[in-house]
Structures are given as C-alpha cells and as structure tokens.
DOGU-371137 format. One line per 8 residues: number of its first residue (from 1); their letters; for each residue x, y, z of N, C-alpha, C, CB. Coordinates in steps of 0.001 Angstrom, whole numbers, plus 500000, padded with zeros to 6 digits. Glycine has a CB too. Example, Ala and Ser with C-alpha at 12.3 -4.5 7.8 and 13.67 -1.06 7.14 Angstrom:
residues 2
1 = as = 513190:494310:507800:512300:495500:507800:513200:496700:507800:511308:495527:509046 ~ 512850:497750:507080:513670:498940:507140:512900:500030:507870:514084:499402:505725
This chain:
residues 116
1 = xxxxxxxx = 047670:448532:851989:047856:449902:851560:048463:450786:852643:046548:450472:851119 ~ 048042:450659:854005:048643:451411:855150:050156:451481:855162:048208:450795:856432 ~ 051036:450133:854850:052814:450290:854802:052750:450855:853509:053962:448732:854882 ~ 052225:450895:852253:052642:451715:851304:052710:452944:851412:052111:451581:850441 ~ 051326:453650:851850:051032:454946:852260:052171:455707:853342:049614:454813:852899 ~ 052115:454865:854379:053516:455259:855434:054851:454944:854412:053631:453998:857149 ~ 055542:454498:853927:056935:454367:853033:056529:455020:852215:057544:453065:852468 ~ 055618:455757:851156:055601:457176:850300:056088:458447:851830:053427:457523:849401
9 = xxxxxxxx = 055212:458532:852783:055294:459575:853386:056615:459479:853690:054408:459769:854372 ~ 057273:458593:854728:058811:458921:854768:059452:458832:854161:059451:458596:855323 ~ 059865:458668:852758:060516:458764:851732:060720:459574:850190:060377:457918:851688 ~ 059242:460060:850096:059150:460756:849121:059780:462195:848932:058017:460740:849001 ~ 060504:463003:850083:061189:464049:850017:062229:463239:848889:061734:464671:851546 ~ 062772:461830:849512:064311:461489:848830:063874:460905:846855:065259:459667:850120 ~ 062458:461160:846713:062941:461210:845453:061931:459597:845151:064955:461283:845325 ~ 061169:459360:846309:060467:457969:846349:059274:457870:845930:060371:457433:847524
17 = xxxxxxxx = 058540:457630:844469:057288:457392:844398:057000:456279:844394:056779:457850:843588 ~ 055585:456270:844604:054908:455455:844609:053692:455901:843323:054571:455262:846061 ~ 053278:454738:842758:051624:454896:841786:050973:453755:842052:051658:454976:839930 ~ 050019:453866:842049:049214:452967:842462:048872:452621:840830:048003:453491:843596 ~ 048337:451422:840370:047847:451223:839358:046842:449728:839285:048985:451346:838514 ~ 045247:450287:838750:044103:449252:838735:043995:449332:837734:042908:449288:839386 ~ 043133:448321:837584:042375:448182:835909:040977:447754:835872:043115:446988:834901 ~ 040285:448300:835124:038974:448004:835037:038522:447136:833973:038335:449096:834977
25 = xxxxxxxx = 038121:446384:834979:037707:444607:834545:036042:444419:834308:038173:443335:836105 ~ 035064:445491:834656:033823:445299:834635:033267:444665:835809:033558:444677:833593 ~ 033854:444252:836762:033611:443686:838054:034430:444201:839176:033789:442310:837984 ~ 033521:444210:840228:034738:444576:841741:034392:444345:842866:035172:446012:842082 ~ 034741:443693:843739:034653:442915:844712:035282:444118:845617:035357:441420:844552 ~ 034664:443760:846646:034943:445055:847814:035070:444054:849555:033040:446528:847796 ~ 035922:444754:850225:036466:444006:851149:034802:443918:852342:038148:444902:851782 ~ 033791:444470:852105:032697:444029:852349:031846:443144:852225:032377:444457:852209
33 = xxxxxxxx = 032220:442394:851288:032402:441224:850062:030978:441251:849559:032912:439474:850606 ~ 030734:442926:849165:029994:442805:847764:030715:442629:846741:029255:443862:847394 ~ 029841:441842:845774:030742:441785:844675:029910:442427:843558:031257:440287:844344 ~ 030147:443337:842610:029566:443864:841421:029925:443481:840464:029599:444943:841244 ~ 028799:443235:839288:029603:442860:837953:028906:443633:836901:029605:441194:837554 ~ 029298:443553:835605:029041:444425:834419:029021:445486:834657:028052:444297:833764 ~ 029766:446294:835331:029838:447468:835503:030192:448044:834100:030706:447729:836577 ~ 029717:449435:834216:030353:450154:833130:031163:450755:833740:029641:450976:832301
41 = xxxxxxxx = 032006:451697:833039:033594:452210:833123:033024:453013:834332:034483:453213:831603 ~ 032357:453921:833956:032362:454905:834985:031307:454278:836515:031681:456440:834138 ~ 030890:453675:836532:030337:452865:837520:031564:452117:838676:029475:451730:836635 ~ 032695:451660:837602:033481:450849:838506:034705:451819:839086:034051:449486:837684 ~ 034592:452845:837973:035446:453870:838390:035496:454929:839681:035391:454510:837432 ~ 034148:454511:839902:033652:455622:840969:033937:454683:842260:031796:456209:840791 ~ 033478:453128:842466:033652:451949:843120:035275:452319:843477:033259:450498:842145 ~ 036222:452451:842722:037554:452217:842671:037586:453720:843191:038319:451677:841189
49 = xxxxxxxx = 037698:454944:843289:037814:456041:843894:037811:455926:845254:036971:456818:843508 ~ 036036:455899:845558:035765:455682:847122:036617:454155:847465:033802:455553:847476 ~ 036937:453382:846998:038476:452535:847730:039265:453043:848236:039390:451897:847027 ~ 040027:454127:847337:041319:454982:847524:040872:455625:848629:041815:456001:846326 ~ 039818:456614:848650:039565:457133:849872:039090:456529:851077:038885:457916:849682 ~ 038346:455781:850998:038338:454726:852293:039448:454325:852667:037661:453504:852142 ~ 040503:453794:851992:041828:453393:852976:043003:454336:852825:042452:451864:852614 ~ 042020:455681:852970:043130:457011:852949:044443:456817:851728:044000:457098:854741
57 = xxxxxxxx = 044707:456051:850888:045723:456317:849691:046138:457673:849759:045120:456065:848236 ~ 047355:458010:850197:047743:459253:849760:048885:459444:848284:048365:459815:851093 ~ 048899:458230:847867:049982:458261:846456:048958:458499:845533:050971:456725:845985 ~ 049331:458758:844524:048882:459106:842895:048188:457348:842867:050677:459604:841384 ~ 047273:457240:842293:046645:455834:841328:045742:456103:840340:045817:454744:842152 ~ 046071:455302:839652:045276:455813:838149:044452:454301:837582:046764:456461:836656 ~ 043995:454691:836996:042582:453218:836406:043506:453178:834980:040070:453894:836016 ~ 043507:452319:834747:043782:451779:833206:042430:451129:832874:045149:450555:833039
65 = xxxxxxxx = 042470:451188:831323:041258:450837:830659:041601:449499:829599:040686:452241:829839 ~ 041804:448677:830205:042814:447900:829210:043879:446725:830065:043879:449215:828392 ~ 044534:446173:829158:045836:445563:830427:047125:446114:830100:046169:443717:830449 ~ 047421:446836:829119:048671:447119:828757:049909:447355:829717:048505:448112:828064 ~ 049725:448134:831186:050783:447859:831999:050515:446513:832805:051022:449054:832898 ~ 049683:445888:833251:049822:444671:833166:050372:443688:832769:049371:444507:833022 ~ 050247:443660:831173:051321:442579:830422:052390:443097:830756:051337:442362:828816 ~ 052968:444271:830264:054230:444808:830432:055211:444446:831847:053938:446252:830336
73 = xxxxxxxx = 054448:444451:832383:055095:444190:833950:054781:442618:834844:054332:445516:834999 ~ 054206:441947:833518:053904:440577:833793:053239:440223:834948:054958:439893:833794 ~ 051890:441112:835259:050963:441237:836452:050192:440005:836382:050001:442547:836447 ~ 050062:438988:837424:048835:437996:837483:048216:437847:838504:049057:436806:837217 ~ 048845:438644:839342:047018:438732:840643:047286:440463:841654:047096:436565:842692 ~ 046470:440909:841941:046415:442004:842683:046449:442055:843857:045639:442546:842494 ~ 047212:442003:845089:048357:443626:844163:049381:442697:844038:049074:445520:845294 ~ 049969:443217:842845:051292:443535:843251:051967:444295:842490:051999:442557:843433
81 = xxxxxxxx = 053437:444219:843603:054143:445109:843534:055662:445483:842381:054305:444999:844752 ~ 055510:446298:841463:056503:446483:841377:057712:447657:841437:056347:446049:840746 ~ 059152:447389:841887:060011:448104:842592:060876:448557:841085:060844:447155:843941 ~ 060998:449821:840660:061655:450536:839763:062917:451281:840320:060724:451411:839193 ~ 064141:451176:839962:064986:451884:840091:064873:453443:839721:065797:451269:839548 ~ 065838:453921:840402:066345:455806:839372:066777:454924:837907:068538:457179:840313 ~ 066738:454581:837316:067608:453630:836132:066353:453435:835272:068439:451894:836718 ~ 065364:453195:835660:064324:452332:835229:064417:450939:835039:063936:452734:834197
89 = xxxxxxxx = 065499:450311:835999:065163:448888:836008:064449:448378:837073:066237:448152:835928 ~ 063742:447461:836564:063100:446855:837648:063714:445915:838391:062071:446354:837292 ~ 063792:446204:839644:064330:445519:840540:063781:444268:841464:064648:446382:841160 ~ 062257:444312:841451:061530:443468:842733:060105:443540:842086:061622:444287:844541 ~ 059700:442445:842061:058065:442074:841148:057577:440537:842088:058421:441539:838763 ~ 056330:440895:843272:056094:440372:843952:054610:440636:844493:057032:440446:844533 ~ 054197:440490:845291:053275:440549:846724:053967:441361:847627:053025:439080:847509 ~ 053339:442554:848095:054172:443394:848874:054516:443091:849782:053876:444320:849141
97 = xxxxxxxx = 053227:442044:850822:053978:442240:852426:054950:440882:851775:052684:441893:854395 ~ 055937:440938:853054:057405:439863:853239:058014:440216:852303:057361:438196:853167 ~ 058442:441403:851218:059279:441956:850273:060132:442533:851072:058718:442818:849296 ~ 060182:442705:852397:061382:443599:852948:061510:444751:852386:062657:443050:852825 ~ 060427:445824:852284:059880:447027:851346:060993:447879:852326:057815:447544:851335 ~ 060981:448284:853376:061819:449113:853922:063124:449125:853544:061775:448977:855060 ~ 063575:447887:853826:065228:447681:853885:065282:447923:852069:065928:445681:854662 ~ 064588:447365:851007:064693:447238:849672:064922:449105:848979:063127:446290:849158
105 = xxxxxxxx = 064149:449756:849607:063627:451170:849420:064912:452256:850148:061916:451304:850309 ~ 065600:452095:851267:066258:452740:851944:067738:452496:851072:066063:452321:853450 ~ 067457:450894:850767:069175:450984:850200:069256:451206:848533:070122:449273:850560 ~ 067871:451164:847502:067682:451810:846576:067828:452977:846775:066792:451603:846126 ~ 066744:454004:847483:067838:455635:847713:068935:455867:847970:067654:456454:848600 ~ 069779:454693:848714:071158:455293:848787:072001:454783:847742:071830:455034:850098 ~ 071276:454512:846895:072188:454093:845873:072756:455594:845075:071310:452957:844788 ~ 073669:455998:844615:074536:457106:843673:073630:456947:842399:076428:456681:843322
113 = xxxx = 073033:457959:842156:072579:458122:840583:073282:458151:839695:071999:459079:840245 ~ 072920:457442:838570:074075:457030:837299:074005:458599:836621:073444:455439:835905 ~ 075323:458637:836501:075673:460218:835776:074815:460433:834466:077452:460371:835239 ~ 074614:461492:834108:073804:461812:833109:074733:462235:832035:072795:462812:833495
C-alpha cells in the first residue's frame, strides 16, 4: 500500500486516481495473523477501516458487498491491481509490485486525451 499511496500523491494533480476496492467475505485475516470468521457486515467492515488507517491509505476505498467488480475485472487473489486508461480501457491486470507502476502511470498521463 505505501508505493500506491506515494504514486496517488505525486500524480493525482495530473488527473491520477487511485480506488482501492475490498469485498466482504465474512472472514479477515490481519497481517497480525489473527484470523476472524463469520463476521457480520458491519463487524468486518469496521476490521477493514482500521486496515486503511493503520497503513495510512490516503486514496478513496470502498467495501463491496458482493463480487460484482470482481468478476467484472476477473479478480482471483488480493490485491490486485487494475490499471484504467482516460479511455476506460484497461490496460494492466496483475500483482502490483514488479508492474513497473511508475514508468506504466507517467507514460499513461502523457498520453493526449482522445477528443471529445
């Protein structure tokens, strides 16, 4: 989360978001390696908050209740990442570190926006 958080901050003047996006599974494992299960929504939701704030997240992330951007974006293990154009195409669907996130991100902003 720390290179995500740093590449929102230097980039987001040019137009660069980032969202974070989880889903609540009824279980959550924490890098303390408790692991919780049957959680209810708002139990795991609160679990998943104090995350964000423990490793300072400064981008937008939101809980889904469901898998629907999941399938959509053909998600099968956490995290990962995917890279959206100004276009809305997707460009890069991976594991973040060794994606070459900098170089991928610098030459997506300099890309010319397609005329409207």
């Amino acid at each position: 989360m720390p290179h995500l958080n740093e590449l929102y901050r230097k980039h987001k003047e040019a137009s660069f978001v980032v969202i974070g996006v989880t889903r609540a599974t009824g279980k959550v494992a924490t890098f303390d390696r408790k692991f919780y299960k049957d959680l209810e929504y708002d139990a795991e939701t609160t679990l998943m908050r104090r995350f964000f704030q423990d490793f300072g997240v400064t981008f937008p992330a939101v809980i889904e209740h469901g898998r629907t951007n999941f399938d959509n974006y053909k998600v099968k293990f956490v995290p990962t990442l995917v890279i959206i154009d100004r276009r809305g195409i997707i460009r890069k669907v991976g594991h973040p570190t060794g994606m070459g996130l900098e170089r991928l991100i610098t030459d997506l902003l300099a890309e010319i926006p397609a005329a409207k």
